[in-house]
C-alpha positions as CSV (number, residue, x, y, z in Angstrom):
1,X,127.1,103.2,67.8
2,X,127.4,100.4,70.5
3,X,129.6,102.6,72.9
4,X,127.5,101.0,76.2
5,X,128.1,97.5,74.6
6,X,131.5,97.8,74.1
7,X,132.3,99.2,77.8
8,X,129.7,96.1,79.3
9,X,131.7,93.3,77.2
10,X,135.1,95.0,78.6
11,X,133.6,94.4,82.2
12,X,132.6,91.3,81.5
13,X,135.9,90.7,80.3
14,X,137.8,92.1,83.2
15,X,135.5,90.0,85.4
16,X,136.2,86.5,84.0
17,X,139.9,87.3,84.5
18,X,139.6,88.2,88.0
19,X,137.3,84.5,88.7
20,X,139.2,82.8,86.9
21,X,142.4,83.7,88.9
22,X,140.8,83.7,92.3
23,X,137.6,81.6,91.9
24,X,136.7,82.3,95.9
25,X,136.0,85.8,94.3
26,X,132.5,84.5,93.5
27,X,130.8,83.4,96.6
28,X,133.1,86.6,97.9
29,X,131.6,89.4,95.7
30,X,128.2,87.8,96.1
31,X,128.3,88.2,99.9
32,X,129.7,92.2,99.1
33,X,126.6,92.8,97.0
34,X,124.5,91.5,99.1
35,X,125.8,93.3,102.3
36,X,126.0,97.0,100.3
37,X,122.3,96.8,100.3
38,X,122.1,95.9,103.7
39,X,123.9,99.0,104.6
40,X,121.6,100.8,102.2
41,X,118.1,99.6,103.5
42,X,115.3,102.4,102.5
43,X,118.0,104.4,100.2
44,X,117.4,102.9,96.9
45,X,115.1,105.4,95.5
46,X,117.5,108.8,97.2
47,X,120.9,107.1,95.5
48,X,118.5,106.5,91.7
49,X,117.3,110.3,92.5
50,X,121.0,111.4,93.5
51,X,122.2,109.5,89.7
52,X,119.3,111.5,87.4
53,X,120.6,114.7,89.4
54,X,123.8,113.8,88.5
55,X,123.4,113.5,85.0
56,X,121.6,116.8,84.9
57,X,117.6,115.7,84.1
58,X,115.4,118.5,85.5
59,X,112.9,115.8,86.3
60,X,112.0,112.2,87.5
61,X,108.6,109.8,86.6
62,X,108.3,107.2,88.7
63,X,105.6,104.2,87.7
64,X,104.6,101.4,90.0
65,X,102.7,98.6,89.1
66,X,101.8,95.8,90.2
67,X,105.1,93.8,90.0
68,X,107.3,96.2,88.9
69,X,109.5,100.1,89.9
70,X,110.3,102.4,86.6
71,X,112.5,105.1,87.6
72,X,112.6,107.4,84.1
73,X,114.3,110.5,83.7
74,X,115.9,113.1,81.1
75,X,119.2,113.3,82.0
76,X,122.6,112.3,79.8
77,X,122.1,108.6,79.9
78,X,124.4,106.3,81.2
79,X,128.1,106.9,79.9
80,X,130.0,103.9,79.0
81,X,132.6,104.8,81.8
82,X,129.5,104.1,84.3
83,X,129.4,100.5,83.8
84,X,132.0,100.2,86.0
85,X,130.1,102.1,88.9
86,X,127.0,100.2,88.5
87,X,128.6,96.8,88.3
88,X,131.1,96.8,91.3
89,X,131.8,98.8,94.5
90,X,134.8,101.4,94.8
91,X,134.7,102.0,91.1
92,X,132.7,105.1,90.3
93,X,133.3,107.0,87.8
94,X,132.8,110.4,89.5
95,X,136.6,111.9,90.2
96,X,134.7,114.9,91.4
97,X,131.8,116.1,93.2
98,X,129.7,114.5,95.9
99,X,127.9,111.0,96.9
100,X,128.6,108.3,94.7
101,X,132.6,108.3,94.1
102,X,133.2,104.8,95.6
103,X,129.8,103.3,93.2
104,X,128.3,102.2,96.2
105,X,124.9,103.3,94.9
106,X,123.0,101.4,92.7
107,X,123.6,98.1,94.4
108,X,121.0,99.8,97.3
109,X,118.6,98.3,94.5
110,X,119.2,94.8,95.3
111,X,117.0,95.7,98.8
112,X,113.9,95.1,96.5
113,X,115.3,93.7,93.1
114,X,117.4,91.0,91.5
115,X,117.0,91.7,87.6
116,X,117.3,95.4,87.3
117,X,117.3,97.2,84.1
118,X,118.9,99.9,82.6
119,X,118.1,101.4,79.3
120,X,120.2,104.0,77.5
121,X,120.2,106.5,74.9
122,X,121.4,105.1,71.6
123,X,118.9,102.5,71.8
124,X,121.2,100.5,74.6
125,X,120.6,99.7,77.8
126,X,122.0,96.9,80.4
127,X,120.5,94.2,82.7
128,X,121.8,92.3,85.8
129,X,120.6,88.5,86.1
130,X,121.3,85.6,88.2
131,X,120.3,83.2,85.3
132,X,121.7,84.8,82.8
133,X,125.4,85.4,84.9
134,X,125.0,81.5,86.1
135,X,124.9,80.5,82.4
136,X,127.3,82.8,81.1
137,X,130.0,81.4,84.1
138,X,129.6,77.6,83.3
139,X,129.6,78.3,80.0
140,X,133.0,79.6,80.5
141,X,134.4,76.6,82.4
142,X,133.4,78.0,85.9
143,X,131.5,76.2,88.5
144,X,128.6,77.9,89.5
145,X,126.0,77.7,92.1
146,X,123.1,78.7,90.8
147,X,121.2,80.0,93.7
148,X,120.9,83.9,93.5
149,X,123.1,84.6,97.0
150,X,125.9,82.3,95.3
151,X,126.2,83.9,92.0
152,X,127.6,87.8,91.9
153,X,125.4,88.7,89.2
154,X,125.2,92.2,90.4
155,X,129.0,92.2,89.1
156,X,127.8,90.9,85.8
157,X,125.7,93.3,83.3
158,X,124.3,91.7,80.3
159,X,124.0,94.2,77.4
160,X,120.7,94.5,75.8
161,X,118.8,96.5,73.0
162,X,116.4,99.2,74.6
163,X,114.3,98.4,71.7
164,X,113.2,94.4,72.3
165,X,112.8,95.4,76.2
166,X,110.4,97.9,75.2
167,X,108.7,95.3,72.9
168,X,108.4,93.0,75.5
169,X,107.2,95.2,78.1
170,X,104.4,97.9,77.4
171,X,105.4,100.6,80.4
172,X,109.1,100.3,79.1
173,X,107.2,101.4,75.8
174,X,105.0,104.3,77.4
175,X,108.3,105.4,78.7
176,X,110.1,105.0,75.0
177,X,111.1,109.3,74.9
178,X,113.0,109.5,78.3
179,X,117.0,109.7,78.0
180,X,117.0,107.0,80.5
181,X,114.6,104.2,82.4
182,X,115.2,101.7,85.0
183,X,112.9,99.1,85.7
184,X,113.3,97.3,89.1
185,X,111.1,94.2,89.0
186,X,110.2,93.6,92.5
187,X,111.5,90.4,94.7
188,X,109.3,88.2,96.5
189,X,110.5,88.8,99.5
190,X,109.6,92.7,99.5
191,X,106.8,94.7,100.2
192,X,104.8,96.6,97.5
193,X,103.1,98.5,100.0
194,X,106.9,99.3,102.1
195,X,107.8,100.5,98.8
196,X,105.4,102.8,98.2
197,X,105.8,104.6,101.1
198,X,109.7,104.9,100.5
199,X,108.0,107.5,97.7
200,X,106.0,109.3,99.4
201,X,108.2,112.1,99.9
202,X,108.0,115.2,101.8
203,X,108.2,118.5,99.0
204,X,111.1,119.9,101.0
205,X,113.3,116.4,99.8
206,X,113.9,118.5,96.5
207,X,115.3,121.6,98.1
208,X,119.0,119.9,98.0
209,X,119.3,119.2,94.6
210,X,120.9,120.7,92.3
211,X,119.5,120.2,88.6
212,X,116.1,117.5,89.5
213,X,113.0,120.4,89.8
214,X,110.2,118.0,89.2
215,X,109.4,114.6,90.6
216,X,106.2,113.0,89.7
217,X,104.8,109.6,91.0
218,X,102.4,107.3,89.9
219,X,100.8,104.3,91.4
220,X,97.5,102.8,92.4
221,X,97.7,103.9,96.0
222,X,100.0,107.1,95.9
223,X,100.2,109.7,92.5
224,X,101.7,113.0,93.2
225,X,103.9,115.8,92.1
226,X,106.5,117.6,93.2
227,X,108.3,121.1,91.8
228,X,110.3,123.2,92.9
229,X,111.0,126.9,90.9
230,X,114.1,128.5,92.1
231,X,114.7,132.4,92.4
232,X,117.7,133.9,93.2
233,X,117.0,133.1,97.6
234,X,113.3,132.2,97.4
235,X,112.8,128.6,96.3
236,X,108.9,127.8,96.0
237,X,107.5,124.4,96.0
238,X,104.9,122.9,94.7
239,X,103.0,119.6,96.5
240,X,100.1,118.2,94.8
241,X,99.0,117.1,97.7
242,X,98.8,120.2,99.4
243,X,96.7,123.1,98.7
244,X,98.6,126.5,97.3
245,X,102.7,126.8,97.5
246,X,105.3,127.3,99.9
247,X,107.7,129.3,99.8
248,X,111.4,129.3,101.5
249,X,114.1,131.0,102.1
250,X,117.6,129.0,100.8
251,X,120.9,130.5,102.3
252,X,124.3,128.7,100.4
253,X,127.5,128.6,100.4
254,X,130.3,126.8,98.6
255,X,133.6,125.5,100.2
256,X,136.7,124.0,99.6
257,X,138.3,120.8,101.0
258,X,140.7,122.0,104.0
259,X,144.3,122.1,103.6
260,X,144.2,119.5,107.2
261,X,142.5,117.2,105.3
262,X,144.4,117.2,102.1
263,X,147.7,116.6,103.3
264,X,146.6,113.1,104.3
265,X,145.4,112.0,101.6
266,X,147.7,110.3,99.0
267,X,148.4,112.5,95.5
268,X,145.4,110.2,93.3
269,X,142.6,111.5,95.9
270,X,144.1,114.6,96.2
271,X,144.1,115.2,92.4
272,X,140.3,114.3,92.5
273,X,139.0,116.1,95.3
274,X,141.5,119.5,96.0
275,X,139.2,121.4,93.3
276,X,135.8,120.1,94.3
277,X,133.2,122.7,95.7
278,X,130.9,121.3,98.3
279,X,127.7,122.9,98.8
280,X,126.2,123.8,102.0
281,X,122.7,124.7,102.2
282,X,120.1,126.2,104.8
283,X,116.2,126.3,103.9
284,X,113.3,127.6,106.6
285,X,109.5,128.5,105.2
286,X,108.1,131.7,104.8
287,X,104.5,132.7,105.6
288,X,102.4,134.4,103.8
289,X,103.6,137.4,104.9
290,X,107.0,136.2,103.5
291,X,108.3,136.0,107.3
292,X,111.2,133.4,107.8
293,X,109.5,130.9,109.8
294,X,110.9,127.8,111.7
295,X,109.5,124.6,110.7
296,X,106.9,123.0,112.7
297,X,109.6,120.0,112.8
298,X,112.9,119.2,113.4
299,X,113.7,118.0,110.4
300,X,116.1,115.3,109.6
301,X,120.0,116.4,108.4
302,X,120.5,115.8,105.2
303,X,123.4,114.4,103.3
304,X,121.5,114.1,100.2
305,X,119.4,112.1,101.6
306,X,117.7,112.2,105.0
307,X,120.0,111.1,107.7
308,X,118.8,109.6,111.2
309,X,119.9,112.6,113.0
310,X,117.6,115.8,113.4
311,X,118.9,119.0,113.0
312,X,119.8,121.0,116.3
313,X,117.1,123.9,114.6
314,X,113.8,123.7,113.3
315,X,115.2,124.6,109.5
316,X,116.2,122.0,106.7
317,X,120.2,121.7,106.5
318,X,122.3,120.0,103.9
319,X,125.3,119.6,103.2
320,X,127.1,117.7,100.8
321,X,130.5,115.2,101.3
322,X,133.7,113.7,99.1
323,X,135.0,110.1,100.2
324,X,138.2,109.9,99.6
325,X,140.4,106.6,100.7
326,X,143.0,108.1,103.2
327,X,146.0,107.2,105.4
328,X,145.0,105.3,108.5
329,X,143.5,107.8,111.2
330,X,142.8,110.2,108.8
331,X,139.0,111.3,108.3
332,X,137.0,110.1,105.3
């Protein structure tokens, strides 16, 4: 069963079509990549987190070495329809729920990476290359520059077998019995150390996810874990790094798109969005006495991941979003 194949030869298809029509759509979709994760800078590992959440995986390893991010996790894999989200902007293939309708996502990689891979469940995974996407457009009778910025390889995924890129790479190997691994060789142009410290989370980071309860990282300079065990309106969490747990108390609620909002939206993003739930979530620590106390901090909002703003009270609040495209003046 080839089912990831199949979907990335489609794309590929699809793709060839639309350069071949509009060859300007090269340098154009290049410059697009490239821009998406400038607007992303410091989100690559939340939106990788915010994808194993989404497929359900109750945990995340994460391996640094020398050269090299794996982000591993137990999730469902990457569906076939999901080639389409990973290779090109505005086309997710999440109809409902939160971040990551418009497939925006993945291409935050591209901060640190230009040859990320994917691998898969049923022995398949994917790979994006400038090379490789250079090649495969000459080949096919279109001019090609082959400088990285000129060729949208990030809009070009390469099918391969998980199998030879765990022969070929022995952490890929150590890594063999998760449902999914990306490996994100790291640019020249990035910092190991900057990296690093993009993992370091706070525990509290896990508190707005839904299915993720474990997060463990390891790397010469920074190995920890996180968990968190959810009961009923006391979450504890558990920090390696920290001595004993912490407990909080975790106030939700679920809500509906208002009606205002609907009407202006056109009848395809209505259909998606009218019977999503967004979450809303309020988290403050207890003592030891198990006393709601405020944090010592105010912390950053959080729209799944930690925005720039601070909250106007020392407690952690998220809240999740749908995008949908609208009429103009209406709010996305």
């Amino acid at each position: 069963m080839n089912d990831l194949k199949t979907a990335v030869e489609e794309f590929q298809y699809r793709q060839l079509g639309v350069y071949r029509a509009d060859p300007s759509r090269l340098v154009r979709d290049a410059s697009i990549a490239k821009r998406t994760a400038k607007d992303h800078v410091g989100r690559w590992f939340f939106e990788l987190f915010q994808n194993s959440d989404d497929a359900q995986s109750p945990e995340v390893h994460v391996r640094v070495t020398t050269d090299s991010i794996y982000v591993a996790d137990q999730g469902q894999g990457v569906l076939p329809s999901a080639v389409k989200a990973i290779s090109g902007t505005d086309l997710s293939d999440k109809t409902l729920g939160t971040i990551g309708r418009k497939g925006v996502g993945f291409k935050a990689v591209y901060e640190i990476t230009q040859n990320p891979t994917v691998l898969s469940v049923n022995g398949e995974g994917l790979e994006f290359s400038a090379t490789r996407a250079a090649e495969w457009l000459i080949a096919r009778g279109l001019e090609s520059d082959p400088r990285p910025e000129k060729v949208p390889f990030q809009w070009l995924p390469f099918w391969v077998p998980r199998a030879t890129a765990e022969a070929n790479d022995p952490v890929l190997a150590e890594l063999k019995d998760y449902s999914t691994v990306i490996k994100l060789p790291i640019q020249p142009t990035a910092s190991l150390e900057e990296i690093v410290a993009t993992l370091a989370w706070p525990s509290y980071c896990l508190l707005p996810f839904n299915h993720v309860k474990k997060l463990e990282v390891q790397s010469d300079s920074l190995s920890f874990e996180l968990e968190v065990t959810k009961d009923a309106d006391i979450w504890t969490l558990r920090d390696s790094r920290e001595q004993g747990e912490k407990k909080w108390r975790i106030a939700q609620r679920l809500e509906r798109c208002p009606e205002v909002i609907l009407k202006g939206l056109d009848s395809d993003d209505r259909a998606d969005i009218e019977n999503a739930e967004l979450k809303f979530l309020v988290a403050a620590p207890m003592d030891h006495d198990d006393i709601v106390r405020p944090t010592k901090e105010y912390l950053p909002l959080h729209v799944f991941y930690p925005t720039e703003d601070h909250g106007p009270i020392r407690v952690l609040l998220h809240a999740e979003f749908l995008e949908a495209i609208s009429k103009p003046g209406v709010m996305r």
